[in-house]
C-alpha positions as protocol buffer text, in pm:
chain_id: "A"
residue {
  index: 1
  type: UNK
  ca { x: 8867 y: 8344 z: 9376 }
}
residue {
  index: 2
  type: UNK
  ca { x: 9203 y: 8359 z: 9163 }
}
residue {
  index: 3
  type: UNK
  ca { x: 9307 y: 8137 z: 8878 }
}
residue {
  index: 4
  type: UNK
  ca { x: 9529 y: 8165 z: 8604 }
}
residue {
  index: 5
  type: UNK
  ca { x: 9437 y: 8342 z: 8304 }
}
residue {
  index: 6
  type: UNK
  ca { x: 9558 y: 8337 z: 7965 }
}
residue {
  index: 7
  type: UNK
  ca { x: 9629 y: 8664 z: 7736 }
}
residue {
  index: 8
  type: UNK
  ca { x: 9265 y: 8629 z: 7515 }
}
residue {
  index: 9
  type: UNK
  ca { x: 9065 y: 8697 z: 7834 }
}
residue {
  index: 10
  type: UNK
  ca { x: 9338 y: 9001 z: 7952 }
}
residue {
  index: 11
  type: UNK
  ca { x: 9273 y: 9136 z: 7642 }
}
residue {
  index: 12
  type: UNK
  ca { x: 8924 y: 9146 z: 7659 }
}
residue {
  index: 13
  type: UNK
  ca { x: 8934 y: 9321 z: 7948 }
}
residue {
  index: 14
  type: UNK
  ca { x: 9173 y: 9596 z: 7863 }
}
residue {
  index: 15
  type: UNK
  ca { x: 8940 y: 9616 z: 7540 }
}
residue {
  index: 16
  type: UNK
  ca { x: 8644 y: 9719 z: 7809 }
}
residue {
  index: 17
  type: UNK
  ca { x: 8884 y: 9953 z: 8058 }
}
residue {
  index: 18
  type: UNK
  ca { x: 8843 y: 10310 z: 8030 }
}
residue {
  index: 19
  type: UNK
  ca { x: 9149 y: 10492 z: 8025 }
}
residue {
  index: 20
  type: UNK
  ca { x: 9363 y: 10572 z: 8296 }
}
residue {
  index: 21
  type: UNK
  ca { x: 9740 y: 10479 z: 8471 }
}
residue {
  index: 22
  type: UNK
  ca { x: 9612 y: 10144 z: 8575 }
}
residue {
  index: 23
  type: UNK
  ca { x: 9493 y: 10014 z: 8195 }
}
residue {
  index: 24
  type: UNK
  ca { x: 9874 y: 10164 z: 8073 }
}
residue {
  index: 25
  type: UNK
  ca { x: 10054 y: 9935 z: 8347 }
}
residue {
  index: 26
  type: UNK
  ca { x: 9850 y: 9666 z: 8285 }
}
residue {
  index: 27
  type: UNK
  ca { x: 9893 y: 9679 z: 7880 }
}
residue {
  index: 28
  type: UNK
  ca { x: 10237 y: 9741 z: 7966 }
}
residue {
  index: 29
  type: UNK
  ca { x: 10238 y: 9421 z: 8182 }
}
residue {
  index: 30
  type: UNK
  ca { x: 10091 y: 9213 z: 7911 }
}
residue {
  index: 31
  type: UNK
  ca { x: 10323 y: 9258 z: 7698 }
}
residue {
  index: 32
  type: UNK
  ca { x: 10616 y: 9211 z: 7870 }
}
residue {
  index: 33
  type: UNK
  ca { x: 10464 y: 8904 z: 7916 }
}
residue {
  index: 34
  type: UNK
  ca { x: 10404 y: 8846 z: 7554 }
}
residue {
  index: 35
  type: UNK
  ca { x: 10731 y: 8924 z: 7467 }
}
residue {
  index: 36
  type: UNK
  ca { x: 10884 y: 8700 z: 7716 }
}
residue {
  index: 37
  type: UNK
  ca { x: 10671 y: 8408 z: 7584 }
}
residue {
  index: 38
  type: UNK
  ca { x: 10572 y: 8366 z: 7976 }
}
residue {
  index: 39
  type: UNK
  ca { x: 10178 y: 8259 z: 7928 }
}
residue {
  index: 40
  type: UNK
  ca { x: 10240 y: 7886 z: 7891 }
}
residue {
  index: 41
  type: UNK
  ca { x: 10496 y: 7855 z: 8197 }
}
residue {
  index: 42
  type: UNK
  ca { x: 10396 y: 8092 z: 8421 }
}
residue {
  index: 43
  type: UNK
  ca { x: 10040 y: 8234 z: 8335 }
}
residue {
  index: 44
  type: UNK
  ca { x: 9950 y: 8540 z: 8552 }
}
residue {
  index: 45
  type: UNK
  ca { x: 9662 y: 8459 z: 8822 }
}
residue {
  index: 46
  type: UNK
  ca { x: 9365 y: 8688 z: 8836 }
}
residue {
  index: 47
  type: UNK
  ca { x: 9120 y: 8772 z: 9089 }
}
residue {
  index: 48
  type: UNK
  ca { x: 8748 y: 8714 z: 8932 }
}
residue {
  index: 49
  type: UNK
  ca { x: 8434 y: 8861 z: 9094 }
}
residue {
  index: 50
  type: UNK
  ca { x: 8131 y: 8851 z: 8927 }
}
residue {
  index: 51
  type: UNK
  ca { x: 8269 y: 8686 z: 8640 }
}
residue {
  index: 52
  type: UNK
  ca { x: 8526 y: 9001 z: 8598 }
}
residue {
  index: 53
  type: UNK
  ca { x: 8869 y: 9063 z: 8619 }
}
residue {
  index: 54
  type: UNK
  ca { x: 8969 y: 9256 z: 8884 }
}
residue {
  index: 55
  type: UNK
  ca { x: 9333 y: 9241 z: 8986 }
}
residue {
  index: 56
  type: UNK
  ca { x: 9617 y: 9040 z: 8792 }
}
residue {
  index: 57
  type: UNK
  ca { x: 9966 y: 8917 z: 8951 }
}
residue {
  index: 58
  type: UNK
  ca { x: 10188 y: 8879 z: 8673 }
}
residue {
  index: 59
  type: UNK
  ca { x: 10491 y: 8627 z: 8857 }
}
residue {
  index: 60
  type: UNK
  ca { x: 10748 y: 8293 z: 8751 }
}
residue {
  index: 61
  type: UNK
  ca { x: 10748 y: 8027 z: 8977 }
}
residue {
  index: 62
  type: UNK
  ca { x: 11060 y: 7812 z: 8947 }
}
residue {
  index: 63
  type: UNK
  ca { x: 11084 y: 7471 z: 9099 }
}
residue {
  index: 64
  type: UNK
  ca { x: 11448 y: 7460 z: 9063 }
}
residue {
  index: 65
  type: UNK
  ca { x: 11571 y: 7770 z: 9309 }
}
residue {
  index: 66
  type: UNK
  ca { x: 11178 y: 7729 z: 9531 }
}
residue {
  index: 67
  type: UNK
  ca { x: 11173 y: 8116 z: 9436 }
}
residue {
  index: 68
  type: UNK
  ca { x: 10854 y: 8333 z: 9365 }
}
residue {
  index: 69
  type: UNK
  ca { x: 10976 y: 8607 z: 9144 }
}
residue {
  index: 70
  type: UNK
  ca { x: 10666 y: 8860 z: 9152 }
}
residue {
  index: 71
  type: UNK
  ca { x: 10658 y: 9158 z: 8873 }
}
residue {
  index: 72
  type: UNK
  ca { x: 10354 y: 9341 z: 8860 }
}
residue {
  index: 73
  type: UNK
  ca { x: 10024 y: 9322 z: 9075 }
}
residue {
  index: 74
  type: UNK
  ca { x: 9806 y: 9495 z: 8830 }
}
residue {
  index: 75
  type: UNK
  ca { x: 9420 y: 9607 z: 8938 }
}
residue {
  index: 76
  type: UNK
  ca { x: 9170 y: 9707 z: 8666 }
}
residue {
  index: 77
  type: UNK
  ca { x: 9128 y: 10025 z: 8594 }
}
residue {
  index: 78
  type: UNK
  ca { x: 8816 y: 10225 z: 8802 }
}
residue {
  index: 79
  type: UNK
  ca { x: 8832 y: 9921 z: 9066 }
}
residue {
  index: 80
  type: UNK
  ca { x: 9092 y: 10061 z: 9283 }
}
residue {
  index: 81
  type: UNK
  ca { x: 9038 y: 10102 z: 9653 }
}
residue {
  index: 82
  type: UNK
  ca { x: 8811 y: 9828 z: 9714 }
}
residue {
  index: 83
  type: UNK
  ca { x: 9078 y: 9576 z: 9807 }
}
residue {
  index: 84
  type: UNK
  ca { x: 9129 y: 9360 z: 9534 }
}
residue {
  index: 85
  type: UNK
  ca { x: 9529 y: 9368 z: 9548 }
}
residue {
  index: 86
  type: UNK
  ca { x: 9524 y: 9258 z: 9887 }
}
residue {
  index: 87
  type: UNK
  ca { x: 9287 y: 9007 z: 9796 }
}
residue {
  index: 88
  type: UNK
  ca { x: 9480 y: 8870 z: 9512 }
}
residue {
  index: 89
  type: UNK
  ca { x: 9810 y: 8885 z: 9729 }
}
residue {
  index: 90
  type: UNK
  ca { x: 9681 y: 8644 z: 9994 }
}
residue {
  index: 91
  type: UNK
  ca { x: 9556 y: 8357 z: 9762 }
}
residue {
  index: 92
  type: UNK
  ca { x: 9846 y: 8425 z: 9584 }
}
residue {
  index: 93
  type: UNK
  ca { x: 10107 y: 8308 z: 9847 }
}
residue {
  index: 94
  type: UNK
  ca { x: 9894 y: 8078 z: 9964 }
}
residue {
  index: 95
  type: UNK
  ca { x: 9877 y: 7864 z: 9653 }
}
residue {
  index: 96
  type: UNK
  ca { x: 10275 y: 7974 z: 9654 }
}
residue {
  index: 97
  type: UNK
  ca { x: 10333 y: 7832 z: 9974 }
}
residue {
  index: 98
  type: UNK
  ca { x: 10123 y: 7487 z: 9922 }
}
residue {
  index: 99
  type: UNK
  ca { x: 10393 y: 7470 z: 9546 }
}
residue {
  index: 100
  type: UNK
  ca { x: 10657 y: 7452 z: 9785 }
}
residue {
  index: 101
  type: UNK
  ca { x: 10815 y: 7752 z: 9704 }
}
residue {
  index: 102
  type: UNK
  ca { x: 11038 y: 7893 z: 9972 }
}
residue {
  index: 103
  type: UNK
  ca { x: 11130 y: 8258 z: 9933 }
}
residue {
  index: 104
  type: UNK
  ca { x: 10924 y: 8531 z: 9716 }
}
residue {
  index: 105
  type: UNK
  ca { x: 11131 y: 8818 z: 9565 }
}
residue {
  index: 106
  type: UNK
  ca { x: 11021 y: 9161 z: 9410 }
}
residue {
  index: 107
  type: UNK
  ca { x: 11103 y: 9533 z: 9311 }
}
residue {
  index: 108
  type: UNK
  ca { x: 10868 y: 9788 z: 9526 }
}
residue {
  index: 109
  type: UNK
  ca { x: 10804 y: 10154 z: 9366 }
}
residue {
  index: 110
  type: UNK
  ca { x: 10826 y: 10433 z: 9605 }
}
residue {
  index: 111
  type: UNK
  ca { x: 10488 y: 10461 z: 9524 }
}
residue {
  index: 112
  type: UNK
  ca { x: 10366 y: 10132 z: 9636 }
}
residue {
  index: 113
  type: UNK
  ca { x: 10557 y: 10141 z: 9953 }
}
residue {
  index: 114
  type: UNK
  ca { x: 10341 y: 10165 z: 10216 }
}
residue {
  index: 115
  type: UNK
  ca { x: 10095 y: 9883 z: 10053 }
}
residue {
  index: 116
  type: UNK
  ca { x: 10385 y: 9668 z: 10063 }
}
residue {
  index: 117
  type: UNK
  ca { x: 10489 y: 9742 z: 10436 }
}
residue {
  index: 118
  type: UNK
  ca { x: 10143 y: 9578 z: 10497 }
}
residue {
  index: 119
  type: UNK
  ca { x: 10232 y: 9253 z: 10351 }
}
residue {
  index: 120
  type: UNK
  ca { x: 10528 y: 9186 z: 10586 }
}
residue {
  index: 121
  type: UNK
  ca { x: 10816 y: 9226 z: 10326 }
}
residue {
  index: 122
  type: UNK
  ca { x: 11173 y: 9338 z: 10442 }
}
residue {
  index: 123
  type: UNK
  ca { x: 11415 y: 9518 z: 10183 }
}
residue {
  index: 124
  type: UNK
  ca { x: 11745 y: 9498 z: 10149 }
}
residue {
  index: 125
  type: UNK
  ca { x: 11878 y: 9703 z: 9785 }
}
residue {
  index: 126
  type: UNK
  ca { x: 11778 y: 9989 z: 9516 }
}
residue {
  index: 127
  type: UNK
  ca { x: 11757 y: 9865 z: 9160 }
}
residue {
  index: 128
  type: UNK
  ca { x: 11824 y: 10064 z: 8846 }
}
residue {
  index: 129
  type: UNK
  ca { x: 11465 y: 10249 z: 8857 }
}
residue {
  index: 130
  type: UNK
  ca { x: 11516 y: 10305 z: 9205 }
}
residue {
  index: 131
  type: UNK
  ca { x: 11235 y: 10046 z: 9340 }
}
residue {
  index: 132
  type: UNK
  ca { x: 11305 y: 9910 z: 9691 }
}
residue {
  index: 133
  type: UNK
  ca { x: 11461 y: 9525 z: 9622 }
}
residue {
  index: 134
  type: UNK
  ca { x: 11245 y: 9264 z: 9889 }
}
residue {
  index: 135
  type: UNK
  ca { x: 11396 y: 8933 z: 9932 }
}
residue {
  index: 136
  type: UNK
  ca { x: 11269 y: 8681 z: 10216 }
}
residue {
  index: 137
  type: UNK
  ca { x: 11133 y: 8335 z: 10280 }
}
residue {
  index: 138
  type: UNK
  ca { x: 10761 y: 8293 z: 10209 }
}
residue {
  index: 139
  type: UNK
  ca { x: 10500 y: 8225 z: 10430 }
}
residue {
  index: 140
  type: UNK
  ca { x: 10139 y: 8128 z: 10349 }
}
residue {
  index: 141
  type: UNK
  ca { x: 9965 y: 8359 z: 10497 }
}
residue {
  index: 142
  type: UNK
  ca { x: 10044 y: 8789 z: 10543 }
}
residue {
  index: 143
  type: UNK
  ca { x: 10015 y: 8798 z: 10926 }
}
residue {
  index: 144
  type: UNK
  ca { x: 10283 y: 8482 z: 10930 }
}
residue {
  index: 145
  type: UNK
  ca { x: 10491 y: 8716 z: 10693 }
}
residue {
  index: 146
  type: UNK
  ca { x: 10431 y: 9004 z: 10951 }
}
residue {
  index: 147
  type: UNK
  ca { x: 10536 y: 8756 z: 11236 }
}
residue {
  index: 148
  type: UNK
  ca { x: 10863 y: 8632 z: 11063 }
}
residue {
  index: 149
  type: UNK
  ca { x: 10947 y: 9007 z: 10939 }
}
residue {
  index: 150
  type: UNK
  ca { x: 10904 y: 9145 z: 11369 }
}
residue {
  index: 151
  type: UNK
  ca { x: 11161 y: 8788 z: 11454 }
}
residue {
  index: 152
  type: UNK
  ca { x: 11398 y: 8935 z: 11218 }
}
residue {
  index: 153
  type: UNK
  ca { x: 11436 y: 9237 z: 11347 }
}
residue {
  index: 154
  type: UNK
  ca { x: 11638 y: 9073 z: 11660 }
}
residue {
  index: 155
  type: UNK
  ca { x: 11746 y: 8754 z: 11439 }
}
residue {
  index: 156
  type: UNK
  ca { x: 11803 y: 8832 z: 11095 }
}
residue {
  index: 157
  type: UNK
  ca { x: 11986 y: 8567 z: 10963 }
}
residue {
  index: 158
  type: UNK
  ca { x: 11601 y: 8439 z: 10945 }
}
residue {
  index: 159
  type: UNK
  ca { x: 11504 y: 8612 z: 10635 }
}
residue {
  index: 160
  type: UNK
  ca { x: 11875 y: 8696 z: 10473 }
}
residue {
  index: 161
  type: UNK
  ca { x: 11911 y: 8517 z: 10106 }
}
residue {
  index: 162
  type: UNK
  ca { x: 12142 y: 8283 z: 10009 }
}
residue {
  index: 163
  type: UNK
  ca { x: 12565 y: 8449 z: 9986 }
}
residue {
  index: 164
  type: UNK
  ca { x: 12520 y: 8493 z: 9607 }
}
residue {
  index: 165
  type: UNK
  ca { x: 12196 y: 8725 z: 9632 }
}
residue {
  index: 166
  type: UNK
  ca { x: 12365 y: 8903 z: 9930 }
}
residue {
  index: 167
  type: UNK
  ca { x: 12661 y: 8965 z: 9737 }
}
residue {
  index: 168
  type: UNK
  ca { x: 12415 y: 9078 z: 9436 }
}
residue {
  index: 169
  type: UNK
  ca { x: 12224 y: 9309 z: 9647 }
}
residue {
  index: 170
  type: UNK
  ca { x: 12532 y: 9462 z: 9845 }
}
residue {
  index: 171
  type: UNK
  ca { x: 12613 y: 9629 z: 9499 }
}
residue {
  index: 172
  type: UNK
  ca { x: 12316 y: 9765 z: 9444 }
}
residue {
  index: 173
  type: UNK
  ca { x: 12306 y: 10087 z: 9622 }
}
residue {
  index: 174
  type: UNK
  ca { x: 12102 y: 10440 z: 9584 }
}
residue {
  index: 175
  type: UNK
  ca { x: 12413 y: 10624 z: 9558 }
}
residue {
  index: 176
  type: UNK
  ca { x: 12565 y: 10382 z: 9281 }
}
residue {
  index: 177
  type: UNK
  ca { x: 12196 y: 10364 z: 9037 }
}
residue {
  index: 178
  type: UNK
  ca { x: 12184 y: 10623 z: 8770 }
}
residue {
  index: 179
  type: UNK
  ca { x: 11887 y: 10809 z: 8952 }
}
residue {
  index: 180
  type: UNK
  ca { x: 11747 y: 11144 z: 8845 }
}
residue {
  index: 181
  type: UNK
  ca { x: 11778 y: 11384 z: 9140 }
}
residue {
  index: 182
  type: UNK
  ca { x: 11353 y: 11334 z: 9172 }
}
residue {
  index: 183
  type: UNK
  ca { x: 11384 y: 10957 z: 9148 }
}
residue {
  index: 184
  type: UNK
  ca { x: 11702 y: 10983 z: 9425 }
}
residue {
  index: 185
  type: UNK
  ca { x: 11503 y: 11155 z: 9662 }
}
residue {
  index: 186
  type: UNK
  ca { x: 11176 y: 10938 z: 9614 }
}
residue {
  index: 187
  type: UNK
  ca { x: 11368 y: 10626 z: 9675 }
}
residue {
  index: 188
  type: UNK
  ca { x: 11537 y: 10819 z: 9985 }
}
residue {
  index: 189
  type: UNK
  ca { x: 11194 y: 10873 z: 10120 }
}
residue {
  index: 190
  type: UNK
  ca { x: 11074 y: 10550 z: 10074 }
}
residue {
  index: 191
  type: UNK
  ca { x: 11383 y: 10379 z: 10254 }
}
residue {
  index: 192
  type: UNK
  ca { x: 11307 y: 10606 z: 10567 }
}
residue {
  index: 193
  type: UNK
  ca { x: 10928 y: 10503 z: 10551 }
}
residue {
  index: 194
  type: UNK
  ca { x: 11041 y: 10147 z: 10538 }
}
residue {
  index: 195
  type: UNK
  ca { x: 11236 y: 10221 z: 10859 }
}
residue {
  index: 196
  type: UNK
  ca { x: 11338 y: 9972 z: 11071 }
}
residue {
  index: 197
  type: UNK
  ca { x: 11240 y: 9670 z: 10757 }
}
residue {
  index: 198
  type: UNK
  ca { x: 11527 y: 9857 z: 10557 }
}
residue {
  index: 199
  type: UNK
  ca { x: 11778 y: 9526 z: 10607 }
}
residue {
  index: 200
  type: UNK
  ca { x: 12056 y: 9605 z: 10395 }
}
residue {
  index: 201
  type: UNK
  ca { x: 12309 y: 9677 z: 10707 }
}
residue {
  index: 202
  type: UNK
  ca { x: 12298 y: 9292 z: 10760 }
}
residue {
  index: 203
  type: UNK
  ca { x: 12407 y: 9165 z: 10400 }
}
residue {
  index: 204
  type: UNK
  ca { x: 12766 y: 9129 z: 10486 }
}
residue {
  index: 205
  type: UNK
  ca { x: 12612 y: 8840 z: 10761 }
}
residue {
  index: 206
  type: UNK
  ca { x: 12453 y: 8694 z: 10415 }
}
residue {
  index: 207
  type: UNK
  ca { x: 12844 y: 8622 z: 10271 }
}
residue {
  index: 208
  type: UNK
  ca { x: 12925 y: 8415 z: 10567 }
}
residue {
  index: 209
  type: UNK
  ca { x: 12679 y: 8193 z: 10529 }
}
């Protein structure tokens, strides 16, 4: 099960986490957090088994725009591969979806592409660190977010944003972010994985809207 989860019991578990990429991104994550004095409005959720963290989604929920802004999906460290993100994702836009929120956003590594693809997100942009930029409405369950995502393939007006975000999103472009020539050609890579899902020749519909 998930539930929210305050920065005490985060701690902890870092305090127990042998070393590794996954404790640095999810210290990292906690304090960005801290700093943004997020724990009281928008405490992360965490996936619990056996009493025990295992994954964390670190996300604002905003009642005024009905958007899901997701930053980090974090898993411990040495519980990798067993599923837990996935987990955590599914309850997460499930208790998303009965809030009433209506669109989830979020920045995609290179890295985390093809985990991602699974989900049923679309992408549109390249941001500063050369992440993939996913915009779309939010369903409550992965394989409705699958089923909307194949619909907008032949109707994409379905799962555009609002003429504001299009317009932000149209001027973020690989060739205008200050990429290093490695980050360039991993973000390159991970557009032509996305394939088909890469939306961004339909923006300009967005600004009619």
């Amino acid at each position: 099960m998930i539930k929210t989860v305050g920065d005490y019991a985060l701690k902890k578990t870092l305090a127990y986490s042998p070393n590794g990429k996954n404790t640095k991104f999810l210290q990292a994550s906690l304090s960005l957090w801290t700093r943004f004095k997020n724990f009281q409005k928008n405490p992360p959720y965490a996936l619990y088994e056996d009493d025990e963290i295992k994954s964390v989604i670190f996300a604002t929920i905003s009642e005024k725009t009905k958007y899901v802004n997701l930053y980090e999906i974090c898993t411990v460290q040495g519980q990798e591969g067993k599923g837990y993100a996935s987990k955590i994702w599914s309850e997460f836009i499930a208790i998303c979806f009965e809030k009433k929120m209506e669109r989830i956003k979020l920045s995609c590594t290179p890295s985390s592409i093809t985990w991602h693809l699974r989900n049923g997100l679309v992408f549109w942009a390249v941001d500063r660190s050369g992440s993939l930029r996913s915009d779309q409405p939010l369903m409550k369950t992965r394989e409705e977010q699958k089923e909307l995502r194949e619909k907008a393939l032949y109707e994409p007006n379905l799962v555009l944003p609002n003429p504001k975000v299009c317009e932000k999103l149209l001027s973020e472009a690989l060739e205008t972010q200050p990429l290093s020539q490695k980050q360039a050609i991993n973000t390159y890579n991970a557009i032509q994985q996305v394939g088909q899902y890469w939306l961004r020749n339909y923006l300009r519909n967005g600004l009619q809207a």
